[in-house]
RODO-2510 file (C-alpha; in nm, 4 decimals, decimal comma):
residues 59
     n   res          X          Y          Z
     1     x     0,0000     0,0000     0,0000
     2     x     0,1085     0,3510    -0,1289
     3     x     0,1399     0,6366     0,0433
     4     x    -0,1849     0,7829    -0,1636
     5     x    -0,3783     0,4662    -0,0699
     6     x    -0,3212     0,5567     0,2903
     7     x    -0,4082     0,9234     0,2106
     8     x    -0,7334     0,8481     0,0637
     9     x    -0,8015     0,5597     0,3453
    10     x    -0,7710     0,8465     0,5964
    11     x    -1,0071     1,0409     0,4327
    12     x    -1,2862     0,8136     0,3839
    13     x    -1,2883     0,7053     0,7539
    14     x    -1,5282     0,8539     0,9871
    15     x    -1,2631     1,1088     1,1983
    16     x    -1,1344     1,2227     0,8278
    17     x    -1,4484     1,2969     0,7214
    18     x    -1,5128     1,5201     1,0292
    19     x    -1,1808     1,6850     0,9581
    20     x    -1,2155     1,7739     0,5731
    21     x    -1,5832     1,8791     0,6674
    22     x    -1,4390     2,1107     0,9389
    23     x    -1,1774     2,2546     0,6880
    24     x    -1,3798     2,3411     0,4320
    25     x    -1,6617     2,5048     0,7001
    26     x    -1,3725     2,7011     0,7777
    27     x    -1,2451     2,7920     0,4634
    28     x    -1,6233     2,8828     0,3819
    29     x    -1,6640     3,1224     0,6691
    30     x    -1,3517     3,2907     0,6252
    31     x    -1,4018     3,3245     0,2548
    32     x    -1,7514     3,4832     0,3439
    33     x    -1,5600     3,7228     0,5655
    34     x    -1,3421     3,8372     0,2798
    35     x    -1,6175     3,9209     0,0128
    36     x    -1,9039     3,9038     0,2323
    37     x    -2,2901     3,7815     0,2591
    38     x    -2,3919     3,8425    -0,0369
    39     x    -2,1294     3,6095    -0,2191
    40     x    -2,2095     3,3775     0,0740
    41     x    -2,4319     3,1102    -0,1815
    42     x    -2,1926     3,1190    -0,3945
    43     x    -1,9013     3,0666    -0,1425
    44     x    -2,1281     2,7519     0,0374
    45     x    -2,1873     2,5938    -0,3265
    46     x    -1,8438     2,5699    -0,3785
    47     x    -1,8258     2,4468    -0,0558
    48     x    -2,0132     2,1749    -0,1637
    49     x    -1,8997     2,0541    -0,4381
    50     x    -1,5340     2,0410    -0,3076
    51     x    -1,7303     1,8164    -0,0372
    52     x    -1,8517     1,5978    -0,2875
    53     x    -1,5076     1,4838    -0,3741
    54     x    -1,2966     1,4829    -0,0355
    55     x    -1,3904     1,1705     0,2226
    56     x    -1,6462     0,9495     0,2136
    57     x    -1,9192     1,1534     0,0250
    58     x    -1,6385     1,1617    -0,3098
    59     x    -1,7151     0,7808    -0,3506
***
């Protein structure tokens, strides 16, 4: 096993999931910070779909 097959194992467990989710929450609130509320749908959409392909949700 690779050191990318570890990566990605880490990711799609439970406590990685938790992690990436609070990364990107942060990312998403700071962003919001920066250009503010009213490119906050925007901001949580691409929030999303980085979600969709980090951790267990990417599968």
């Amino acid at each position: 096993m690779g050191i990318f097959d570890k990566a990605k194992d880490a990711l799609n467990s439970d406590k990685g999931e938790q992690i990436s989710d609070q990364a990107l929450d942060k990312g998403a609130e700071f962003a919001t910070g920066k250009l503010g509320e009213d490119k906050a749908d925007q901001i949580n959409s691409a929030r999303d779909k980085a979600d969709e392909h980090i951790g267990k949700q990417g599968e």
